[in-house]
MDTraj code that builds the backbone (N, CA, C; nanometers):
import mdtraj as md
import numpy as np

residues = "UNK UNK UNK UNK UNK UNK UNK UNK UNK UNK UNK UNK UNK UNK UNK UNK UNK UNK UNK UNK UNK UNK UNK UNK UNK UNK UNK UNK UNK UNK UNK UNK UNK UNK UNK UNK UNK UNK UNK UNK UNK UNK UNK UNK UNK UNK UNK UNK UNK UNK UNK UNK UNK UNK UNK UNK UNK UNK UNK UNK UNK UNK UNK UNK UNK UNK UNK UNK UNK UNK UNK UNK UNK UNK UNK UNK UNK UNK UNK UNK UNK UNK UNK UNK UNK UNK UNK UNK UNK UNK UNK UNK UNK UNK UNK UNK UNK UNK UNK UNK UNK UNK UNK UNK UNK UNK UNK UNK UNK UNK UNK UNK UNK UNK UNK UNK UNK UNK UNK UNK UNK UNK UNK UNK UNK UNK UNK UNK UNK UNK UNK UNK UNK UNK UNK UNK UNK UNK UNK UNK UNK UNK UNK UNK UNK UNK UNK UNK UNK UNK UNK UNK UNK UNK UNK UNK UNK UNK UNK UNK UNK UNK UNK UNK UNK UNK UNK UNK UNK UNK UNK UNK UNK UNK UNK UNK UNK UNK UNK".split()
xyz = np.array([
    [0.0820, -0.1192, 0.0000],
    [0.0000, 0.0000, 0.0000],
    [0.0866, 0.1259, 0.0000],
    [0.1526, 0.1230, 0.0503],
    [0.2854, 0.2540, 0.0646],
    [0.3345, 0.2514, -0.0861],
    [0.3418, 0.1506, -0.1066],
    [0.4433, 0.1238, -0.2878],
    [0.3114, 0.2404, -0.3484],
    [0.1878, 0.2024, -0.3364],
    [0.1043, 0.2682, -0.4532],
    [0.0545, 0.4126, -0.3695],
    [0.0614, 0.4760, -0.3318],
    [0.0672, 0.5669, -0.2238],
    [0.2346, 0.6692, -0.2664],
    [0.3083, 0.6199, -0.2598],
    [0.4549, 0.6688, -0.3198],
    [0.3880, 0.7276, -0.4883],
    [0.3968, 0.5823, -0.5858],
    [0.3048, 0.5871, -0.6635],
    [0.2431, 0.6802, -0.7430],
    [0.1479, 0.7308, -0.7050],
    [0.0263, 0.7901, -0.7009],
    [0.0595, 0.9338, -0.6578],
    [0.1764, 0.9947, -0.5729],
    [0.1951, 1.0971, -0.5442],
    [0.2847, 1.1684, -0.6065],
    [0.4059, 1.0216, -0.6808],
    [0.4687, 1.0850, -0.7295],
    [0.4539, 1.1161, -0.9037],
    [0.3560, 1.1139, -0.9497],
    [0.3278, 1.0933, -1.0592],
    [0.2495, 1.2335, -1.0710],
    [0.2589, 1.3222, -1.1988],
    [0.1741, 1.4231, -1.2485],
    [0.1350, 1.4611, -1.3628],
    [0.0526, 1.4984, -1.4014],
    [0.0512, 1.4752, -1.5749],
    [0.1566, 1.5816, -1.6227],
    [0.2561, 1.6606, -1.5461],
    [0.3635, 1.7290, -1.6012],
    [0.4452, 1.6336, -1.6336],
    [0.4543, 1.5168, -1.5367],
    [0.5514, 1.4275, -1.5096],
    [0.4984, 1.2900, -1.6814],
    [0.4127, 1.3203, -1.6790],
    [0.3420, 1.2111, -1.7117],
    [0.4453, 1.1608, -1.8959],
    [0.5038, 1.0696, -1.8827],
    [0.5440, 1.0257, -2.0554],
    [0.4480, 0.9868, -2.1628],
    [0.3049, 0.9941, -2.1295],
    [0.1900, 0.9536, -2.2241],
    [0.1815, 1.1131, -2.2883],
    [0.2010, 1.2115, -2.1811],
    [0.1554, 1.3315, -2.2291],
    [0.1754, 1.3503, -2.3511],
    [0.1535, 1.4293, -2.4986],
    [0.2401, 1.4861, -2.5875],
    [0.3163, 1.6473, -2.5861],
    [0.4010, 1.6467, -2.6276],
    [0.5042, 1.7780, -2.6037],
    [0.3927, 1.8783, -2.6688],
    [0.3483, 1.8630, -2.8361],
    [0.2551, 1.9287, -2.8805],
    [0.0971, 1.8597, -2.9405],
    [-0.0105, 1.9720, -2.8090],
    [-0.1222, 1.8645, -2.8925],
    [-0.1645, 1.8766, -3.0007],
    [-0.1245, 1.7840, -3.1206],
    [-0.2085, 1.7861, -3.1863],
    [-0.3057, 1.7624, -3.2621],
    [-0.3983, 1.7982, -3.1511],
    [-0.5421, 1.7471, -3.1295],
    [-0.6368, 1.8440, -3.1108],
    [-0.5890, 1.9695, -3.0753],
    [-0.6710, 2.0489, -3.0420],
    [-0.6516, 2.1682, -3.1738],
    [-0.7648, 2.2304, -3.1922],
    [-0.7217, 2.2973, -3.3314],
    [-0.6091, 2.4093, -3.3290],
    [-0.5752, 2.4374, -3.4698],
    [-0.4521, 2.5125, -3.5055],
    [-0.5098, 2.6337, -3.4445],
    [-0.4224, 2.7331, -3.4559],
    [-0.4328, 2.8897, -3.3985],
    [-0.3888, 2.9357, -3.5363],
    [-0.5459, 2.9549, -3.6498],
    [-0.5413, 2.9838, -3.7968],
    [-0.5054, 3.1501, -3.7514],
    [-0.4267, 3.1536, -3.9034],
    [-0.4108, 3.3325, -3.9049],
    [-0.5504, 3.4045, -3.9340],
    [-0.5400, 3.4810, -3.8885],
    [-0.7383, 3.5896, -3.9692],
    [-0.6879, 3.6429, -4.0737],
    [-0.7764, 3.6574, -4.1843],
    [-0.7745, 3.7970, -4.2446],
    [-0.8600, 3.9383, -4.2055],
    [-0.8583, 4.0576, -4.2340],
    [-0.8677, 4.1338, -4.2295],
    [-1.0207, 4.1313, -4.2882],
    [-1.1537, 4.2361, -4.2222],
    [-1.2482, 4.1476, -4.2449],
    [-1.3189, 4.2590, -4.3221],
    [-1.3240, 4.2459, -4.4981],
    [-1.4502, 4.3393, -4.5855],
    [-1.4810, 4.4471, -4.5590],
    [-1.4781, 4.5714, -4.6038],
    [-1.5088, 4.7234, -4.5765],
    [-1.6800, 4.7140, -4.6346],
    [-1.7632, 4.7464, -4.5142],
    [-1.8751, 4.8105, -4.5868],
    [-1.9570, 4.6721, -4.5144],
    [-2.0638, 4.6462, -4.5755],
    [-2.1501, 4.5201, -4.5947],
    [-2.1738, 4.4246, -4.6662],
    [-2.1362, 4.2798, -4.6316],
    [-2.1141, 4.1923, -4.7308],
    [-2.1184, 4.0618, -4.6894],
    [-2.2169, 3.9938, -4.7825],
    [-2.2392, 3.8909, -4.6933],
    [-2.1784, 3.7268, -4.7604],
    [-2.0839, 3.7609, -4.8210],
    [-2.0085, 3.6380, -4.8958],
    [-1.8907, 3.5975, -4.7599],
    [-1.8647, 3.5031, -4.7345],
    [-1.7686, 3.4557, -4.6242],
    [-1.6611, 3.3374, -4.6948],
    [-1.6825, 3.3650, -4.8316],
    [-1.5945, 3.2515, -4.8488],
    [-1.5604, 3.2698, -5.0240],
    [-1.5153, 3.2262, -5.1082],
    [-1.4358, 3.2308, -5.2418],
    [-1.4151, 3.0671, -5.2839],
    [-1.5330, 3.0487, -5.4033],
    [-1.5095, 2.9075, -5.4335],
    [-1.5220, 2.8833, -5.5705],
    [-1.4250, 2.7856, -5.6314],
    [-1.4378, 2.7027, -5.7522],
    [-1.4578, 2.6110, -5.7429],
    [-1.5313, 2.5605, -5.8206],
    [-1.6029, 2.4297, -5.8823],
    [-1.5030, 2.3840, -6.0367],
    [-1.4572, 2.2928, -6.0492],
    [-1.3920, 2.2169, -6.1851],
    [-1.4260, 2.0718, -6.2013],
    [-1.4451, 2.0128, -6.3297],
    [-1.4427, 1.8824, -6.3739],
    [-1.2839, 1.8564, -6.3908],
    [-1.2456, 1.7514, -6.3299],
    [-1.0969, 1.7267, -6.3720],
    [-1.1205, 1.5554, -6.4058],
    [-1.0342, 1.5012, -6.4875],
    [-1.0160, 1.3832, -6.5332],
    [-0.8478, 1.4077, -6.4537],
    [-0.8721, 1.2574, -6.3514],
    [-0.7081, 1.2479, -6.3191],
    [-0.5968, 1.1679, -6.4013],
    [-0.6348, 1.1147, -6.4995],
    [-0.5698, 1.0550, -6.5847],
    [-0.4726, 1.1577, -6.6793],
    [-0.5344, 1.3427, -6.6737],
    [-0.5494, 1.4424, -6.7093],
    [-0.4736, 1.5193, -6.6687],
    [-0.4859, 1.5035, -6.5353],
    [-0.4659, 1.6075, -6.4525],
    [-0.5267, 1.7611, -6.4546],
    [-0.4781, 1.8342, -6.3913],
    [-0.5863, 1.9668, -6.4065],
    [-0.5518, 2.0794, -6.3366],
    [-0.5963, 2.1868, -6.2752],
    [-0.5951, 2.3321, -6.1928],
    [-0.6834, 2.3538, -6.1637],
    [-0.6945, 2.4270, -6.0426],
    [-0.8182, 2.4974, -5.9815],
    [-0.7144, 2.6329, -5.9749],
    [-0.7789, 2.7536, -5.9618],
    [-0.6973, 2.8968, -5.9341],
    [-0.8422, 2.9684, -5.8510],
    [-0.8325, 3.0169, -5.7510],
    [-0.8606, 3.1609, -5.6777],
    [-0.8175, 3.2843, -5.6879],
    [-0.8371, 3.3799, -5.7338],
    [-0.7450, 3.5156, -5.7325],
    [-0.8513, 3.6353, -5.7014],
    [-0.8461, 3.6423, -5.6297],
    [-0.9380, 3.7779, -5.5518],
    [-0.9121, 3.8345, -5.4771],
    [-0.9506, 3.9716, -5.4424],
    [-0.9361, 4.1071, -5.3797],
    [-1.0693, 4.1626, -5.3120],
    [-1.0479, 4.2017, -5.2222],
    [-1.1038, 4.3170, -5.1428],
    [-1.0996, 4.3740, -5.0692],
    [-1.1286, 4.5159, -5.0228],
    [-1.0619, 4.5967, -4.9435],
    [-1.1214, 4.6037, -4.7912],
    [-0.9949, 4.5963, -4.7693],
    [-0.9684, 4.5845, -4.6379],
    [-0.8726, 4.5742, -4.5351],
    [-0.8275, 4.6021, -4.4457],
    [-0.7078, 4.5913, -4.3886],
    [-0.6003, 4.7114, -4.3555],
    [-0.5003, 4.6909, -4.3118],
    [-0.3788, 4.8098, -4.3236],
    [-0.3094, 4.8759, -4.4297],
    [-0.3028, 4.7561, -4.5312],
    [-0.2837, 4.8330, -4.6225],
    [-0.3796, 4.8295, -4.7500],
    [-0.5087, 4.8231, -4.6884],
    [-0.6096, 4.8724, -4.7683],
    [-0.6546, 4.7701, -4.8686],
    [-0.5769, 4.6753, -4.9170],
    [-0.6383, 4.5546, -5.0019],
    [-0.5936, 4.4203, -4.9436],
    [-0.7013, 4.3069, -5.0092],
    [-0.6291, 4.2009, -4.9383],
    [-0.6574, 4.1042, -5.0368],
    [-0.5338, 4.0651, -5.0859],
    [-0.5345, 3.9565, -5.2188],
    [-0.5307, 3.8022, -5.1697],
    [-0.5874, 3.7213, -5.2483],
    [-0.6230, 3.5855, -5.2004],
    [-0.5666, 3.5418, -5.3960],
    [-0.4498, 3.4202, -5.3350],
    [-0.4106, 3.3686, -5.4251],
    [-0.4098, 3.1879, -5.3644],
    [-0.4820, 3.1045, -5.4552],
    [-0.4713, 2.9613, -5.4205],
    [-0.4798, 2.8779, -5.5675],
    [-0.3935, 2.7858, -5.5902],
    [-0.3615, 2.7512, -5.7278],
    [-0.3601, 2.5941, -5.6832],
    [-0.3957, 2.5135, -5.6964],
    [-0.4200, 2.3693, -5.6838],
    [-0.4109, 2.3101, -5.8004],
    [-0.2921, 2.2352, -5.8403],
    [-0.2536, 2.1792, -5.9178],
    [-0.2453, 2.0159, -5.9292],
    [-0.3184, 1.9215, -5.9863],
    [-0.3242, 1.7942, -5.9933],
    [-0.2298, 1.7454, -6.0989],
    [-0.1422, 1.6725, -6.0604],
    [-0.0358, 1.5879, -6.1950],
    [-0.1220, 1.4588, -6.3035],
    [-0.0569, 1.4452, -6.3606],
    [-0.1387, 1.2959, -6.4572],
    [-0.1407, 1.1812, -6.3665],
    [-0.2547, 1.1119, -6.3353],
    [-0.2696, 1.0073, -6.3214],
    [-0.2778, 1.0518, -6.1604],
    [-0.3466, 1.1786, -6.0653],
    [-0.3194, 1.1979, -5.9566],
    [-0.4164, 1.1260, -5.9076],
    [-0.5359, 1.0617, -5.9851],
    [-0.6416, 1.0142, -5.9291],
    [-0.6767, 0.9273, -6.0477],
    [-0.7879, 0.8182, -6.0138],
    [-0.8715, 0.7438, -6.0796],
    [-1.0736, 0.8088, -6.1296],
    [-1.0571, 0.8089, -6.2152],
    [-1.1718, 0.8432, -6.2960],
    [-1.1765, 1.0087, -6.2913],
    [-1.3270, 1.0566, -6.2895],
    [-1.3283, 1.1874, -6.2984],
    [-1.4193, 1.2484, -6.2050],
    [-1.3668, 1.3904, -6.1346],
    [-1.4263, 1.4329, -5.9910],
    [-1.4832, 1.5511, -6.0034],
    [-1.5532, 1.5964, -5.9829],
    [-1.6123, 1.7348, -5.9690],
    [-1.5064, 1.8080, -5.8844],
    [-1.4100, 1.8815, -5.8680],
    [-1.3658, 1.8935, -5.7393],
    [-1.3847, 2.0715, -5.7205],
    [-1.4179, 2.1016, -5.5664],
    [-1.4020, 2.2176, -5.5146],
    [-1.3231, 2.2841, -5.4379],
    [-1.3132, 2.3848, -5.4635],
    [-1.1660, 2.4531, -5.3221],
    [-1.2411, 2.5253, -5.3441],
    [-1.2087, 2.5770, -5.1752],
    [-1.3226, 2.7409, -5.0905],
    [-1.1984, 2.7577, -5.0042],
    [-1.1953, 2.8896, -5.0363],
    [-1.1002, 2.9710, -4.9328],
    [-1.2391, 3.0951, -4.8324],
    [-1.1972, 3.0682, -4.7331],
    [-1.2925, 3.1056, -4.5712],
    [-1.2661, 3.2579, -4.5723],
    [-1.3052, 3.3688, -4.5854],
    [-1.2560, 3.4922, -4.5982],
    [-1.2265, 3.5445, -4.3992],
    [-1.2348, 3.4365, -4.3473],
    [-1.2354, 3.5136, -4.2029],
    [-1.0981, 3.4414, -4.1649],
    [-1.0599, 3.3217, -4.2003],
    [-0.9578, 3.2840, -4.1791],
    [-0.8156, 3.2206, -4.2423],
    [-0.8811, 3.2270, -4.4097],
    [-0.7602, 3.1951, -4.4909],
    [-0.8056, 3.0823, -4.4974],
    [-0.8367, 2.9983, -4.4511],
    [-0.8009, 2.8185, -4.4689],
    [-0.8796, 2.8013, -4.5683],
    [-0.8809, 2.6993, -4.6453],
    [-0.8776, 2.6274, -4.7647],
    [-0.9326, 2.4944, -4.7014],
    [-1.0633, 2.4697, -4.7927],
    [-1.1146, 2.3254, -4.8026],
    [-1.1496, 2.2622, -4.9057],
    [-1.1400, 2.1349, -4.9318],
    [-1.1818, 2.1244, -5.0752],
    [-1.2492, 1.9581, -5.0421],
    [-1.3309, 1.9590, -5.1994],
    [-1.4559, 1.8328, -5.1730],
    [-1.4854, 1.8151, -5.3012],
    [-1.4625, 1.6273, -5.3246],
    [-1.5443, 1.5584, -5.2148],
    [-1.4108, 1.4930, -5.1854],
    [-1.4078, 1.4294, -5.0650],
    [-1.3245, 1.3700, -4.9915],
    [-1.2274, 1.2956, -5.1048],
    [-1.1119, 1.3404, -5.0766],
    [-1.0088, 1.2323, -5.1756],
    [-0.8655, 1.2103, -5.1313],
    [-0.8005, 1.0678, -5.1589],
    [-0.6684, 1.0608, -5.1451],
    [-0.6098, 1.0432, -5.2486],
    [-0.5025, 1.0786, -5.2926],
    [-0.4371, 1.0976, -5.4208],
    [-0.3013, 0.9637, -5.4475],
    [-0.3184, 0.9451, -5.5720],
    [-0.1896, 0.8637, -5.6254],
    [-0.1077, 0.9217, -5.5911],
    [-0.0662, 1.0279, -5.6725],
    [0.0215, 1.1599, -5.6155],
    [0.0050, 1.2736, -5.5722],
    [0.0733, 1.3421, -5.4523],
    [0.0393, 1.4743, -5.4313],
    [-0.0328, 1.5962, -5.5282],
    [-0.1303, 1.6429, -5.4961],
    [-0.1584, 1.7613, -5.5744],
    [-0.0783, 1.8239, -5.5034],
    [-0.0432, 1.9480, -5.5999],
    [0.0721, 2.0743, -5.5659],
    [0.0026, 2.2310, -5.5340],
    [-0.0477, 2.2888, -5.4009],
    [-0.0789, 2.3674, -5.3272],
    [-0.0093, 2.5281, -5.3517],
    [-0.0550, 2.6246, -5.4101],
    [0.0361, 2.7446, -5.3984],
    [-0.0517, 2.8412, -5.2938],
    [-0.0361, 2.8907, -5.2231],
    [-0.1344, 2.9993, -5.1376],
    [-0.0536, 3.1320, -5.1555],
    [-0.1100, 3.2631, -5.1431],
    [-0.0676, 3.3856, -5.0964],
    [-0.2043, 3.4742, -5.0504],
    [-0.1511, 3.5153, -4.9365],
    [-0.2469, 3.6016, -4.8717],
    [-0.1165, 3.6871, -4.8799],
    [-0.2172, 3.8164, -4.9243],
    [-0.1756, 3.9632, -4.9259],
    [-0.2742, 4.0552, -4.8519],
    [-0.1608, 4.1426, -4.8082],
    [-0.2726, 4.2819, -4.7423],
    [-0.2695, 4.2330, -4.5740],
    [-0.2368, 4.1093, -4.4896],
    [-0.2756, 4.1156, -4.3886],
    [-0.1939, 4.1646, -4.2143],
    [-0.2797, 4.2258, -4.1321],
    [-0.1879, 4.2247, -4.0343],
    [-0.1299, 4.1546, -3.9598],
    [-0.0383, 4.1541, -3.9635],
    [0.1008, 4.1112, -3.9097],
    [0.1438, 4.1068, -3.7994],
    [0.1349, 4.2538, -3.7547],
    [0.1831, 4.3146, -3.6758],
    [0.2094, 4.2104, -3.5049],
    [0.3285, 4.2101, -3.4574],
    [0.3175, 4.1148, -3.3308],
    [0.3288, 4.0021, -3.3525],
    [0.3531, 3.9321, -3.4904],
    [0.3654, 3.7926, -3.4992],
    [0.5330, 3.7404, -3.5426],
    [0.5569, 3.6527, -3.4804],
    [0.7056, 3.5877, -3.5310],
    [0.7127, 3.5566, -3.6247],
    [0.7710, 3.5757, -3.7394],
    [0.7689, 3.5026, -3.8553],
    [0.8149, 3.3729, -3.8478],
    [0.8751, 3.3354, -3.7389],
    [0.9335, 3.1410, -3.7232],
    [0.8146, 3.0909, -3.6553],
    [0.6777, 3.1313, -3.6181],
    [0.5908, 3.1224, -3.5633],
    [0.4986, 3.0341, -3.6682],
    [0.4926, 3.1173, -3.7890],
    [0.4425, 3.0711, -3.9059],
    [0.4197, 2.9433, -3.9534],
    [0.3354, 2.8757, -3.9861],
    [0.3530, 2.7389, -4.0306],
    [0.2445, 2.7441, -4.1464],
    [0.2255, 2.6405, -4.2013],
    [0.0807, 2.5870, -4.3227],
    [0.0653, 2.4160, -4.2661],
    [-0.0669, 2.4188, -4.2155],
    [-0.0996, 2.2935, -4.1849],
    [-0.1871, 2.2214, -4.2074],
    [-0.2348, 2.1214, -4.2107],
    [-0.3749, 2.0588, -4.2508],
    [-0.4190, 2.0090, -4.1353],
    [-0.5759, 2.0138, -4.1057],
    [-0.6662, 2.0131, -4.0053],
    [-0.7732, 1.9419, -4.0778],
    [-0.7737, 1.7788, -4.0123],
    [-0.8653, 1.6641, -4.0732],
    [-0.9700, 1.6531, -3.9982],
    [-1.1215, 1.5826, -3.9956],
    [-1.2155, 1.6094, -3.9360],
    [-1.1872, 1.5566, -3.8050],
    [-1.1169, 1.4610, -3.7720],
    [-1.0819, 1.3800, -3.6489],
    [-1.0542, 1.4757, -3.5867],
    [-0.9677, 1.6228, -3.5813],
    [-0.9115, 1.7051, -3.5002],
    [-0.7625, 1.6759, -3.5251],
    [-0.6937, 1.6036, -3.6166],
    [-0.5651, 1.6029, -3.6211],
    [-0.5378, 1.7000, -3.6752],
    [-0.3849, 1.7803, -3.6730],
    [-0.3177, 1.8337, -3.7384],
    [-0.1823, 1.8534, -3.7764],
    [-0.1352, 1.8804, -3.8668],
    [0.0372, 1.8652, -3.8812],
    [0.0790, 1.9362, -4.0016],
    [0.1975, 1.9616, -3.9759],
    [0.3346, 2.0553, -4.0907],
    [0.2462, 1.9817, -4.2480],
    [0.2388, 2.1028, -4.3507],
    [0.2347, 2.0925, -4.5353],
    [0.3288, 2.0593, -4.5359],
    [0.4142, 1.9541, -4.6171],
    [0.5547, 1.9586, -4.6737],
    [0.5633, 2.0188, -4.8013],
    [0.6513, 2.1007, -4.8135],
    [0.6423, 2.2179, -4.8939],
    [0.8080, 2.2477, -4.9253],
    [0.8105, 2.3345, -4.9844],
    [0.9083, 2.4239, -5.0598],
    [0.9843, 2.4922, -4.9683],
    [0.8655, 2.5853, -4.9377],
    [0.8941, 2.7182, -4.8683],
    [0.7706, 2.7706, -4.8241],
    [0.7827, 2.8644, -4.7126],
    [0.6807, 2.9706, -4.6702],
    [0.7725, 3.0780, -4.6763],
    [0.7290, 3.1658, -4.7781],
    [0.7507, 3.3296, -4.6999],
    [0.6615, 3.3971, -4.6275],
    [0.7412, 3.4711, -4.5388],
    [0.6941, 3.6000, -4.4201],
    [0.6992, 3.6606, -4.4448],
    [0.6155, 3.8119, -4.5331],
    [0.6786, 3.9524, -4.5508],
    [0.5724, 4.0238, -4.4072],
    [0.6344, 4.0611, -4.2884],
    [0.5476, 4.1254, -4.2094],
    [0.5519, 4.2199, -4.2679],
    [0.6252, 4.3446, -4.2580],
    [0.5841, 4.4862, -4.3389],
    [0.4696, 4.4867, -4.4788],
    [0.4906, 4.3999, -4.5570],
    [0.3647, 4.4058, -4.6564],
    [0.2540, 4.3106, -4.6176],
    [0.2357, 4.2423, -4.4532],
    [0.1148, 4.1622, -4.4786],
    [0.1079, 4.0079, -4.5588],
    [0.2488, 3.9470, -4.5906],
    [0.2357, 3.8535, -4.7100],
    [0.2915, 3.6838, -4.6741],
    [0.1776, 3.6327, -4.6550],
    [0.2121, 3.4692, -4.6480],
    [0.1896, 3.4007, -4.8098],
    [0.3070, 3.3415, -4.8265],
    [0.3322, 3.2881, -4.9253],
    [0.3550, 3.1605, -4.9200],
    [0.2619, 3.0285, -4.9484],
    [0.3481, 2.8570, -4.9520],
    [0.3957, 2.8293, -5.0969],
    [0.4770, 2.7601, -5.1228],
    [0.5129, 2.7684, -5.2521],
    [0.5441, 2.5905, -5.2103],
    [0.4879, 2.5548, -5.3569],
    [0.5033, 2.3675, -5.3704],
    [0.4293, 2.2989, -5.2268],
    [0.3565, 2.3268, -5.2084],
    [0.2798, 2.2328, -5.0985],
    [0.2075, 2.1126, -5.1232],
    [0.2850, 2.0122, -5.1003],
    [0.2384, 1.8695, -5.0963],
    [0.1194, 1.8495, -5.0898],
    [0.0034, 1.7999, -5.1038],
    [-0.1055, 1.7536, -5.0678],
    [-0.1439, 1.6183, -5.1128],
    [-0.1422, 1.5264, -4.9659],
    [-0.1816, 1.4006, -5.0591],
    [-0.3211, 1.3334, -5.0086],
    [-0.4001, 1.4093, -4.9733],
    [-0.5446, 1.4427, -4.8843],
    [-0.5862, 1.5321, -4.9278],
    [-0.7542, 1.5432, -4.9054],
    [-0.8237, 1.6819, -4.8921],
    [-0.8826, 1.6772, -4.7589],
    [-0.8263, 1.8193, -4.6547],
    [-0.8908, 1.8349, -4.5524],
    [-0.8860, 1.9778, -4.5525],
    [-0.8724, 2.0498, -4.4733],
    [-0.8917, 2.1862, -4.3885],
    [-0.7209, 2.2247, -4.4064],
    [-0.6934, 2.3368, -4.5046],
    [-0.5435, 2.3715, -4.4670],
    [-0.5187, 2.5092, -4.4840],
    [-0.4302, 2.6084, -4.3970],
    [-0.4391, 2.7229, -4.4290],
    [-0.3094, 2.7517, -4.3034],
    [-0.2517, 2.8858, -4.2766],
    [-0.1422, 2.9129, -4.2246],
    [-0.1810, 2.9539, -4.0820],
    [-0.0869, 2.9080, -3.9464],
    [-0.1296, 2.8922, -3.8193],
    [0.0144, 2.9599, -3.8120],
    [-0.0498, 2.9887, -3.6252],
    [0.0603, 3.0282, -3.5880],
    [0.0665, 2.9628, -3.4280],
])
top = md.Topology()
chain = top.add_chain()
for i, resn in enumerate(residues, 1):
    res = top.add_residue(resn, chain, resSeq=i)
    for name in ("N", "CA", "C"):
        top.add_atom(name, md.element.get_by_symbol(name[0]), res)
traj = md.Trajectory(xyz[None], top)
């Protein structure tokens, strides 16, 4: 009884080796954008495409509106599928969230090969954030999340500018830049 008493006292979930260092389980801490001047009731930016994956194909986003510090805020997302990234042919959609950047796309798919991910958000504030802080992650319905493997991210704080360049995708879930 003393053995489990010792035990039991000396144990804490600081202490604990089940713990994880980072959860991730609990959702990302997405960047915002900067939110529409005026009244407007669109919350989101979406394409619709027929792609044959035997084909391969593109989806592109490129839109603007004002708002923010430096007065505009550009939304760039380019989703690129290689030949043979999939079997038969998909309707597929990407929606970029105007309140938080992230990117979803449907209907549910896993790929032969990675589709190739480009993002840029322009125009947003910055201000107070680390740029090594920065990440691009994907957020699956389970609540998992983890690192895009990618190229690169640029940080421009003074202009507002997250940039992923070559982002892996070999899933469709929830992905957009955290901090």
């Amino acid at each position: 009884m003393i053995i489990g008493i010792f035990f039991f006292a000396g144990c804490s979930d600081k202490d604990s080796i089940v713990t994880p260092e980072n959860n991730q389980t609990s959702a990302p801490n997405w960047i915002t954008l900067p939110q529409s001047e005026g009244l407007s009731i669109e919350n989101e930016f979406s394409i619709t495409k027929n792609i044959k994956g035997k084909d391969g194909g593109e989806l592109i986003i490129d839109k603007n509106y004002n708002a923010g510090p430096h007065g505009t805020v550009k939304i760039i997302t380019k989703l690129k599928f290689y030949r043979n990234s999939f079997a038969g042919t998909k309707n597929i959609t990407m929606t970029v969230d105007d309140v938080n950047g992230t990117i979803t796309f449907s209907p549910s798919m896993i790929f032969n090969k990675p589709a190739e991910l480009y993002v840029k958000l322009e125009g947003l504030d910055l201000s107070g954030i680390d740029p090594n802080d920065i990440d691009f992650v994907y957020y699956d319905l389970s609540g998992i999340y983890g690192p895009v493997e990618r190229k690169e991210i640029i940080v421009d704080i003074s202009s507002g500018t997250l940039e992923l360049k070559e982002g892996k995708i070999p899933h469709f879930s929830r992905y957009g830049y955290s901090r």
